[in-house]
Residue frames relative to the residue before (quaternion, step in Angstrom):
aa qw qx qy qz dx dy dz
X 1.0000 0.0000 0.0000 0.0000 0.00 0.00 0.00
X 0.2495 -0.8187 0.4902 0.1645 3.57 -1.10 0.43
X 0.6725 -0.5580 0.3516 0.3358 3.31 -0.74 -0.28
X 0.0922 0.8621 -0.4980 0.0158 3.41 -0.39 0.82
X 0.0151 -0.8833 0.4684 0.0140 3.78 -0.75 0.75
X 0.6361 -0.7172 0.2435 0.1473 2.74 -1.06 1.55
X 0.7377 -0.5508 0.1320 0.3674 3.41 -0.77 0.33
X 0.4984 0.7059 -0.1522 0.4798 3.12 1.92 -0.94
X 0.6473 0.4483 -0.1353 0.6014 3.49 1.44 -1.46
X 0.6958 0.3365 -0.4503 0.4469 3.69 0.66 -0.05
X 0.6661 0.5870 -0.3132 0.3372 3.34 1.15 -0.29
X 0.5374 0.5065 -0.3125 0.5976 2.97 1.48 -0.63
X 0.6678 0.5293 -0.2909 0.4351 3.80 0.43 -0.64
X 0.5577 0.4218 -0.3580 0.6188 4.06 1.48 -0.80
X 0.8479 0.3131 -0.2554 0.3431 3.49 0.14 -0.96
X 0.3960 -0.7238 0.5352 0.1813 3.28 0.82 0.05
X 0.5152 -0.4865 0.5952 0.3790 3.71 -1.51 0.30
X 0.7758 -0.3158 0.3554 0.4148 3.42 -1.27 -0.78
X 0.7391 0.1084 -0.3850 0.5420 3.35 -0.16 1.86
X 0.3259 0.9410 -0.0349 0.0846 2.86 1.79 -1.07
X 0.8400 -0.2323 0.0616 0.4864 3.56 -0.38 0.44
X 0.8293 0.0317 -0.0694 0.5536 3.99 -0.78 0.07
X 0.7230 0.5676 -0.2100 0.3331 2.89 0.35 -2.09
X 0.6026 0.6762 0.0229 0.4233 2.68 0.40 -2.50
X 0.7961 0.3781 -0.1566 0.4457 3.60 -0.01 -0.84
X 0.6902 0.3248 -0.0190 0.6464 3.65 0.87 -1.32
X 0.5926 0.6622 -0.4298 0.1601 3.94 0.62 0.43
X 0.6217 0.1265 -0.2680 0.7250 3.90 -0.28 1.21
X 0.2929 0.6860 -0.6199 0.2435 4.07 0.47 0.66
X 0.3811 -0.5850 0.6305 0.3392 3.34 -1.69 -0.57
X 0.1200 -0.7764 0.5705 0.2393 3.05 -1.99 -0.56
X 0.2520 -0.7302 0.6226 0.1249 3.57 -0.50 1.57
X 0.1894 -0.6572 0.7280 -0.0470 2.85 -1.58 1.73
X 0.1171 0.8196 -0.5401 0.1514 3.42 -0.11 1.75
X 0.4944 -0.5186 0.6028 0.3511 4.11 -1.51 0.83
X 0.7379 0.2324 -0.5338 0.3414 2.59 -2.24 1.14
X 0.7867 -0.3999 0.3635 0.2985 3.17 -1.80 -0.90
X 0.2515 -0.7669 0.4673 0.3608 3.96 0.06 -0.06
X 0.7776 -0.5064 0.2437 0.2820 3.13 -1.53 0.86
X 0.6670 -0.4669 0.3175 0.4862 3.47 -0.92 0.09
X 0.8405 -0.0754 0.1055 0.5260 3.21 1.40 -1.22
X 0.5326 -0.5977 0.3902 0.4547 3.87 -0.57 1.14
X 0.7081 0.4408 -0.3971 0.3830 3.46 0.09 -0.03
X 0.5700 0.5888 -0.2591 0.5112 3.59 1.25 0.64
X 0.5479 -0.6460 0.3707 0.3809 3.73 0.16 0.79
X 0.4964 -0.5931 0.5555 0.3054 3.75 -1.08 1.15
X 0.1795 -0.6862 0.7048 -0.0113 3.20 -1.60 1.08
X 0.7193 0.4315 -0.3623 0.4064 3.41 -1.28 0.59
X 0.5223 -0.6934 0.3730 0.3275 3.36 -1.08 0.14
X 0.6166 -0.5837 0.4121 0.3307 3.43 -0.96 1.57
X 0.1887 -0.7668 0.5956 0.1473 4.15 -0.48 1.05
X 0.8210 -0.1061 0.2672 0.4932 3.26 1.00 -1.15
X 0.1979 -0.7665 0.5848 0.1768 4.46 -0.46 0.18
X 0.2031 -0.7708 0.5873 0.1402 3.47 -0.27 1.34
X 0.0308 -0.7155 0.6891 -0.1108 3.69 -1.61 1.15
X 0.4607 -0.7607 0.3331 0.3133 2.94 -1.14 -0.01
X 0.6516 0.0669 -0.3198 0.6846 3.64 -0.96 1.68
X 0.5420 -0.6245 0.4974 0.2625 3.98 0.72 0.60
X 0.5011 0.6519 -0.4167 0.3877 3.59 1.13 1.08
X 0.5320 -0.6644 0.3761 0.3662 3.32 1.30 -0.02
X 0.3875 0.6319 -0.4239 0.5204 3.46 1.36 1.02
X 0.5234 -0.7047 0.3792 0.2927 3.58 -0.52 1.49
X 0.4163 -0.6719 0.5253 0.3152 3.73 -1.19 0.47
X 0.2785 -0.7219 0.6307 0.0599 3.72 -1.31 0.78
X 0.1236 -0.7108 0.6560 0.2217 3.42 -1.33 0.44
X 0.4032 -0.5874 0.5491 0.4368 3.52 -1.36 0.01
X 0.8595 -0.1351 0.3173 0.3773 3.18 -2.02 -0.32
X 0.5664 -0.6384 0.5117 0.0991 3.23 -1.06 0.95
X 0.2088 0.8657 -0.4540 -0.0297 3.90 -0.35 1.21
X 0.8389 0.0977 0.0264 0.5347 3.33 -0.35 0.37
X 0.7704 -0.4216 0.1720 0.4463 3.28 1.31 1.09
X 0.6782 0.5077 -0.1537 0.5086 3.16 1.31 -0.76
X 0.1200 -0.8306 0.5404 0.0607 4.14 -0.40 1.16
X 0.0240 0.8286 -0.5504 -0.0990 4.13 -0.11 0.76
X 0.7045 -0.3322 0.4183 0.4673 3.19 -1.48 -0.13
X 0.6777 -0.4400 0.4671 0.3591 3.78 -1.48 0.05
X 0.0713 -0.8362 0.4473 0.3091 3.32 -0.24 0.60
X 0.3776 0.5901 -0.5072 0.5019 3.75 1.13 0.44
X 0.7830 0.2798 -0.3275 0.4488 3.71 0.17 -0.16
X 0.3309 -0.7422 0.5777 0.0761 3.25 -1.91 0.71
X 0.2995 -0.8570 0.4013 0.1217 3.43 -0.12 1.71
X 0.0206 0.8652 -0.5006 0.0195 3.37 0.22 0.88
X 0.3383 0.7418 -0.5401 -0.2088 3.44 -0.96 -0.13
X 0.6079 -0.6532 0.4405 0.0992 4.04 -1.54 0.19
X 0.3133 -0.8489 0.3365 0.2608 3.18 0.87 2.09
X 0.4184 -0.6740 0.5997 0.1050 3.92 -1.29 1.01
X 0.7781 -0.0566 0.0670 0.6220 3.65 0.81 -0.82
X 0.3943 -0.6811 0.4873 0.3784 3.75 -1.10 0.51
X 0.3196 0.7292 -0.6026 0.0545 3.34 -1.34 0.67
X 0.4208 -0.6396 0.4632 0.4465 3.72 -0.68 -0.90
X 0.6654 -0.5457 0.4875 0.1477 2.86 -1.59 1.51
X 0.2913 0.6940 -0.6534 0.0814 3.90 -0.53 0.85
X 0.8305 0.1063 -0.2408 0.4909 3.77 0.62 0.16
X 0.3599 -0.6093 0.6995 0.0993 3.59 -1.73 0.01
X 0.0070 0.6097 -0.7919 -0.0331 3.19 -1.75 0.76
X 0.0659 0.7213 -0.6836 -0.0896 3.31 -1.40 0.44
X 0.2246 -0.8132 0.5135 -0.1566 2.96 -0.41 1.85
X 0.4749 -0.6186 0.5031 0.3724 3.67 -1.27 0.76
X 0.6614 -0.5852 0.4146 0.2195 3.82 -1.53 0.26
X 0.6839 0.1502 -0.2669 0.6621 3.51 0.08 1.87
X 0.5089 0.4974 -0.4891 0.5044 3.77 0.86 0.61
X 0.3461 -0.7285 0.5856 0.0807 3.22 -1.36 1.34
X 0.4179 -0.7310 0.4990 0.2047 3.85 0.08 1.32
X 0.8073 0.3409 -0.3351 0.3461 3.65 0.43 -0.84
X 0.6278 0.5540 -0.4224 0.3470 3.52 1.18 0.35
X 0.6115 -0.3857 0.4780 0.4987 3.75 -1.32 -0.10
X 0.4105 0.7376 -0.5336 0.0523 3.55 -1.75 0.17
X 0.2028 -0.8226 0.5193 0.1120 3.29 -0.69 1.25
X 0.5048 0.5288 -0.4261 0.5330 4.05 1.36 0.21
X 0.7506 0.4006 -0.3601 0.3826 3.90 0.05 -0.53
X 0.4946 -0.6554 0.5388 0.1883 2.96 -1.49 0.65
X 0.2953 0.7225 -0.5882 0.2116 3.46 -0.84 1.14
X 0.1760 -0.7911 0.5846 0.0384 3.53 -1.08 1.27
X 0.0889 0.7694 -0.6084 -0.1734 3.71 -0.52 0.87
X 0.1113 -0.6460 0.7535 0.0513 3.14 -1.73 -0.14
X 0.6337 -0.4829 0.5366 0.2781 3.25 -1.86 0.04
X 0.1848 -0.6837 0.6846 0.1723 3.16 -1.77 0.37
X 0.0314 -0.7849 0.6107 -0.1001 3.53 -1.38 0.58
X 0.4662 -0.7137 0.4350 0.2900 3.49 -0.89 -0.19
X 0.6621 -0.0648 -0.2297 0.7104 3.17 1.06 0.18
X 0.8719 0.2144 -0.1197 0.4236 3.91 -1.93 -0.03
X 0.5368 0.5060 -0.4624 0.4920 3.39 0.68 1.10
X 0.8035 -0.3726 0.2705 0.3774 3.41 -1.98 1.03
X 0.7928 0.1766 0.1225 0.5703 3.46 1.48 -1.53
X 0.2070 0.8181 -0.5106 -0.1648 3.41 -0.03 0.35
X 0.4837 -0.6628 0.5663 0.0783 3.67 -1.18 0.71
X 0.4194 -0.5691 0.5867 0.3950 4.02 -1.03 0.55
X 0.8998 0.0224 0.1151 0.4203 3.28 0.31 -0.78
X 0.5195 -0.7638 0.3600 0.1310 3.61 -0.31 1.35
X 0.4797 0.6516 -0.1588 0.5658 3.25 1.63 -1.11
X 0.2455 0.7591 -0.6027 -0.0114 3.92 -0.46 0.82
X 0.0774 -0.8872 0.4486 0.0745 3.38 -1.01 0.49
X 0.7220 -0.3725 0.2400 0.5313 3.64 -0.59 0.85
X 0.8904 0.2023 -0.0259 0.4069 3.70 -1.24 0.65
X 0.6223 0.4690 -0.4022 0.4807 3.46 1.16 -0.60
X 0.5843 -0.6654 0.4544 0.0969 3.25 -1.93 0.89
X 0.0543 0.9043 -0.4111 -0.1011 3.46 0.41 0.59
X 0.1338 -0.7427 0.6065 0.2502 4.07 -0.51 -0.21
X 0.2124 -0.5536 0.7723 0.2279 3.23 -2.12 0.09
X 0.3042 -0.8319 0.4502 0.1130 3.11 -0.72 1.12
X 0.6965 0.3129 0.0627 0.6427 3.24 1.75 -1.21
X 0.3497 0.6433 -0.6708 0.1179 3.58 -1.18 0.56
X 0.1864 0.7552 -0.6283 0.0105 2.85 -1.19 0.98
X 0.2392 -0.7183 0.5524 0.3488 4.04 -1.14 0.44
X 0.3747 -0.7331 0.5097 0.2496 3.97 -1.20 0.18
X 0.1665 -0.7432 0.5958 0.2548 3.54 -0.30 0.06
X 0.3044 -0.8138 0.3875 0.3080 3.06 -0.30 0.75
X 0.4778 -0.6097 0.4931 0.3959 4.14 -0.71 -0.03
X 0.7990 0.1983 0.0703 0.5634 3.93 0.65 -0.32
């Protein structure tokens, strides 16, 4: 038999107590939207070239999620993740990192979650993969799952 946990226990587990879990951990963070592939493991220095740092309204104001439902933690929906391409390339990975962590170093104490980006069925998905100097981009969606099992 395996473990399975209830919905209540994944919520508590996204939202963490005070500093706490997903939420809690990753709260007023960023997200580097960087070319190529992502490391083997977040706890390995960010590779590729920095596309852009996602905030909110692209002002440099950490990102929040709301309340945890049904397993499922999203971005705030009061807030607009914006960020303001730095160099042209294409978007193939993400970090989303807590606030005063330096991405390009090693580290096995900070919080940071990568994942892929794509246009559709990815960690992230983007209108358009293709960023370019000055252009405005959004994340419209983000969410993490806990699984139940």
């Amino acid at each position: 038999m395996s473990f399975r946990l209830s919905t209540g226990l994944r919520n508590k587990v996204l939202d963490g107590g005070a500093g706490g879990g997903f939420k809690g951990a990753l709260n007023l963070g960023f997200i580097a939207i960087l070319t190529g592939t992502q490391p083997t493991s977040p706890d390995n220095p960010a590779t590729g070239t920095l596309l852009g740092t996602v905030s909110v309204n692209g002002a440099g104001t950490g990102l929040t999620m709301d309340a945890s439902v049904a397993g499922v933690l999203s971005k705030a929906a009061a807030e607009t993740w914006k960020f303001t391409g730095l160099a042209d390339g294409t978007a193939g990975w993400f970090r989303f990192y807590a606030a005063g962590d330096t991405i390009t170093n090693s580290s096995t104490t900070v919080a940071r979650l990568d994942g892929a980006i794509g246009t559709s069925g990815a960690e992230i998905n983007l209108a358009n993969l293709s960023i370019l100097t000055g252009q405005v981009n959004t994340v419209d969606a983000f969410t993490i799952t806990q699984p139940a099992s």
